[in-house]
GUNULUM-273021 format. One line per field, with one value per residue: residue number from 1; residue in one letter; x, y, z of N, C-alpha, C, CB in turn. Coordinates in nm, 3 decimals, padded with zeros to 5 digits, m for minus. Glycine has a CB too. Example, Ala and Ser with C-alpha at 12.3 -4.5 7.8 and 13.67 -1.06 7.14 Angstrom:
2
n [1 2];
res [a s];
nx [01.319 01.285];
ny [m00.569 m00.225];
nz [00.780 00.708];
cax [01.230 01.367];
cay [m00.450 m00.106];
caz [00.780 00.714];
cx [01.320 01.290];
cy [m00.330 00.003];
cz [00.780 00.787];
cbx [01.131 01.408];
cby [m00.447 m00.060];
cbz [00.905 00.572];
END
This chain:
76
n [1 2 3 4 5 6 7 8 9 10 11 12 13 14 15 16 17 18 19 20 21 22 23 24 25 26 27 28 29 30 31 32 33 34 35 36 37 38 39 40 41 42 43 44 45 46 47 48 49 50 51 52 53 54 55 56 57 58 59 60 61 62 63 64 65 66 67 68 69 70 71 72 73 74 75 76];
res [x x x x x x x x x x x x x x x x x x x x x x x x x x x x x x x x x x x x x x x x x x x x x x x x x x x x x x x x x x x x x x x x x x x x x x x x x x x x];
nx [m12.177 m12.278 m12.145 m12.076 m12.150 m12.121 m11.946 m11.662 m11.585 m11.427 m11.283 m11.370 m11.274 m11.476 m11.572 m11.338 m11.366 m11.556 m11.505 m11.434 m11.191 m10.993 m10.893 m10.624 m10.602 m10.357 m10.072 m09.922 m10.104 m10.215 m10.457 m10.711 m10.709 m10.626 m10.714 m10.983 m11.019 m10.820 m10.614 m10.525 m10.331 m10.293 m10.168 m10.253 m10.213 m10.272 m10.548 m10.635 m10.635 m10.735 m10.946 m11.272 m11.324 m10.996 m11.017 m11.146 m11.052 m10.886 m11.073 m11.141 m10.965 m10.994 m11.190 m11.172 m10.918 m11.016 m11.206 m11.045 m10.943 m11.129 m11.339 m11.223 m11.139 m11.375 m11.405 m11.257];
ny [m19.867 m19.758 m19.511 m19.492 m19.312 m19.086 m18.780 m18.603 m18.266 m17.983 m17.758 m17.409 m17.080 m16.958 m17.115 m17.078 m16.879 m16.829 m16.990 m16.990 m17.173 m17.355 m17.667 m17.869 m18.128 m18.268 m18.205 m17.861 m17.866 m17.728 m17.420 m17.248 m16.970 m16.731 m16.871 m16.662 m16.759 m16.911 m17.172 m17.476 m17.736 m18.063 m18.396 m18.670 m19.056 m19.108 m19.287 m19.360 m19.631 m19.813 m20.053 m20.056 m20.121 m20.064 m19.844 m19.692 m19.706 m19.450 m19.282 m19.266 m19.183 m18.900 m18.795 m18.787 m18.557 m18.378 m18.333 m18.336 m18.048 m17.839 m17.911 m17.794 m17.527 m17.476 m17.426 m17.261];
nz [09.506 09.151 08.976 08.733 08.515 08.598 08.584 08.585 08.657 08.512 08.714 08.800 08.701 08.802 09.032 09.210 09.276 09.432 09.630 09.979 10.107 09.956 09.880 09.759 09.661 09.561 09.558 09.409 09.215 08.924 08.884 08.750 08.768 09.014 09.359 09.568 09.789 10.082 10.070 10.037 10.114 10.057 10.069 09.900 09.819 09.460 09.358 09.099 08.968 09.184 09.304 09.465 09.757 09.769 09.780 10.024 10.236 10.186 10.151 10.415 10.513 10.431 10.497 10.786 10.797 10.686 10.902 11.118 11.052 10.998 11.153 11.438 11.347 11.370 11.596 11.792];
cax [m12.239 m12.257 m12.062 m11.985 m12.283 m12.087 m11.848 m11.609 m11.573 m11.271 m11.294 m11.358 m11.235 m11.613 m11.534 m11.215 m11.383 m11.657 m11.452 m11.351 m11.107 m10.971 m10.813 m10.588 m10.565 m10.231 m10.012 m09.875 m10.197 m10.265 m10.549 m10.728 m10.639 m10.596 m10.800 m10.988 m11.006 m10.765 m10.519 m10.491 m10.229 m10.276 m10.124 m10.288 m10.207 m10.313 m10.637 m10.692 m10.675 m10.803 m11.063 m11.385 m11.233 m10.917 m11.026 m11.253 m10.909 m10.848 m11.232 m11.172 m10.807 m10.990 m11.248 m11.070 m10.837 m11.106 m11.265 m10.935 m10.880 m11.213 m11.402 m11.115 m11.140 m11.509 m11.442 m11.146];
cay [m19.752 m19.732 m19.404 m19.505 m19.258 m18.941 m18.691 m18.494 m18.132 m17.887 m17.627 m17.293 m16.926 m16.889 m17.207 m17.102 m16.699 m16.825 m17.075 m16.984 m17.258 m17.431 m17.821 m17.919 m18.309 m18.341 m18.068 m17.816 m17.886 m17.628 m17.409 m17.174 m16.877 m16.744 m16.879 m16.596 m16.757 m16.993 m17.279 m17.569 m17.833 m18.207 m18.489 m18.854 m19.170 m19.101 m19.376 m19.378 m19.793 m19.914 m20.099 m19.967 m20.198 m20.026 m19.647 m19.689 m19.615 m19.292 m19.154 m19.214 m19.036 m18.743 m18.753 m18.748 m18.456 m18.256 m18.307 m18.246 m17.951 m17.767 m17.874 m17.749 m17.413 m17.373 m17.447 m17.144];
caz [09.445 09.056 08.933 08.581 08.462 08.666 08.436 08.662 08.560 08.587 08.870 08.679 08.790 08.934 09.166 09.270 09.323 09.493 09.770 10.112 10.156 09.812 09.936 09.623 09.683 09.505 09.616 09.244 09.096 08.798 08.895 08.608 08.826 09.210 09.419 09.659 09.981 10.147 09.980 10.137 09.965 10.083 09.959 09.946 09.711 09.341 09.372 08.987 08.903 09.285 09.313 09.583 09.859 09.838 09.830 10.147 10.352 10.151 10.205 10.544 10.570 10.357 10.585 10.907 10.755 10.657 11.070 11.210 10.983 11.012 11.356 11.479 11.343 11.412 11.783 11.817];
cx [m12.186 m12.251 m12.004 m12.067 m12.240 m11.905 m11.769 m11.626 m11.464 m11.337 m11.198 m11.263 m11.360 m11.593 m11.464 m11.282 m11.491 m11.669 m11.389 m11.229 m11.137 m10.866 m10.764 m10.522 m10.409 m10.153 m09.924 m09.955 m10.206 m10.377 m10.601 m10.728 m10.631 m10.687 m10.833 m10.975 m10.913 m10.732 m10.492 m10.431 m10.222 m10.228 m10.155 m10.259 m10.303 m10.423 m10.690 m10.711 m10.686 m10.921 m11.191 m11.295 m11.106 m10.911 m11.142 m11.154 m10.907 m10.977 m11.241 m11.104 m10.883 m11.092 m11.227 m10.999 m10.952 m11.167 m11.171 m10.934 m11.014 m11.318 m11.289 m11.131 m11.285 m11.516 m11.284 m11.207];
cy [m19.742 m19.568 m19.374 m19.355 m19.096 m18.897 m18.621 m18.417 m18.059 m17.809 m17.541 m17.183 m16.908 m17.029 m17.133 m16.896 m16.724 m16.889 m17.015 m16.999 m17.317 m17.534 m17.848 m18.061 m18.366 m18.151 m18.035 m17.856 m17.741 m17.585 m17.311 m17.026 m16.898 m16.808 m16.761 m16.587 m16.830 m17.135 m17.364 m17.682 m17.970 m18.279 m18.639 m18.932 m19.123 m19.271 m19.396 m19.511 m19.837 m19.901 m20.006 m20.034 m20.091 m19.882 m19.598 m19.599 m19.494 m19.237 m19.153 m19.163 m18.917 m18.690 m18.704 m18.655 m18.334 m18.203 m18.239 m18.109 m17.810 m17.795 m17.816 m17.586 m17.342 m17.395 m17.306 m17.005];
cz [09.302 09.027 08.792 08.498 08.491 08.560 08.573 08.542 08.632 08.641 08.719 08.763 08.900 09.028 09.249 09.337 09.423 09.667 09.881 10.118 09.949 09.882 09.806 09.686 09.639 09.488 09.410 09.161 09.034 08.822 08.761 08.623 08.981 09.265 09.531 09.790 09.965 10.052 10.072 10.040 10.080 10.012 10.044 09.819 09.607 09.337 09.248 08.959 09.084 09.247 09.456 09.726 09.942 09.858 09.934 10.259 10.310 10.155 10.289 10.586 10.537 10.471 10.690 10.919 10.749 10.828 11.115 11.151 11.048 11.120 11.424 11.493 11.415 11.609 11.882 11.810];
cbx [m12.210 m12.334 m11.966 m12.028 m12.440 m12.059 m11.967 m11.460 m11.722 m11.142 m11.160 m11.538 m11.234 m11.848 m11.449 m11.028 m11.446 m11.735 m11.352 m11.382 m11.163 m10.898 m10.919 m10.471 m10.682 m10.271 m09.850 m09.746 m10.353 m10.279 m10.557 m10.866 m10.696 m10.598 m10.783 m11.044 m11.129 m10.850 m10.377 m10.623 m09.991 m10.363 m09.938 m10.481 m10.249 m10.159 m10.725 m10.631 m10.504 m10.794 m11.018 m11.619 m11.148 m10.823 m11.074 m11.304 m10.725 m10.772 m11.379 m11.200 m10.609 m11.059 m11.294 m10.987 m10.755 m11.256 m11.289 m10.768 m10.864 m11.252 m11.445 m11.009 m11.111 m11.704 m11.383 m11.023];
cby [m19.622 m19.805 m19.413 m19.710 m19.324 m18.976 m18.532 m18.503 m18.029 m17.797 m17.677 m17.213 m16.759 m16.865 m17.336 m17.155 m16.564 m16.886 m17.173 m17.063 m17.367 m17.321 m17.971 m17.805 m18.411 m18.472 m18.109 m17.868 m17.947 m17.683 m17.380 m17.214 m16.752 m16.603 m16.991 m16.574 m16.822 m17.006 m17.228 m17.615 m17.740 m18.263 m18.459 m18.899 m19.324 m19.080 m19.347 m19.319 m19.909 m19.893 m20.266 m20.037 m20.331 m20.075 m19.533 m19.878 m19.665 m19.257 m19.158 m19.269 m19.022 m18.723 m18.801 m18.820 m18.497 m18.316 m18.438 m18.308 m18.003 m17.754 m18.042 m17.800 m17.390 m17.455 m17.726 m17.147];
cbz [09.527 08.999 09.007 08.467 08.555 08.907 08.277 08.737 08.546 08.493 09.120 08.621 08.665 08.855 09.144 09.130 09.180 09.397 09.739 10.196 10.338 09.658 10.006 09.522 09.568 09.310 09.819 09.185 09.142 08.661 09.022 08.534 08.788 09.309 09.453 09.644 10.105 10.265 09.909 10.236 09.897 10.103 09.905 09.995 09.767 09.230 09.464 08.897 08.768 09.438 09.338 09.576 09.756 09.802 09.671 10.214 10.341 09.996 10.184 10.625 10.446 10.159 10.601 10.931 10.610 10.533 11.178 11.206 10.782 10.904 11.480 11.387 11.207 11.307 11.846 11.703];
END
């Protein structure tokens, strides 16, 4: 999948006012204030110079994290 063409963007105040649940991928990230709902602090390998190959494993830990985390809840 070509991606070169895609811009991330910073997570505003209206993100962070508008989220339930806020997942910060790299735990003491800097947000641009509180978040309203729910903080959730994970921590996975910084994947900035792998190749596609090797960040297949980490979309399927995030994935798997995210199942365990929230089928979970909606079944309580």
């Amino acid at each position: 999948m070509d991606i070169t063409d895609r811009l991330p963007r910073a997570v505003t105040s209206g993100d962070l006012d508008a989220a339930d649940v806020v997942v910060l991928m790299k735990p003491g990230l800097a947000l641009p204030s509180k978040p309203r709902g729910e903080v959730l602090e994970w921590s996975f390998p910084n994947p900035e110079t792998w190749d596609a190959d090797a960040v297949r494993p980490l979309r399927e830990a995030v994935s798997e994290k995210i199942s365990a985390t929230f089928v979970a809840r909606s079944t309580t």
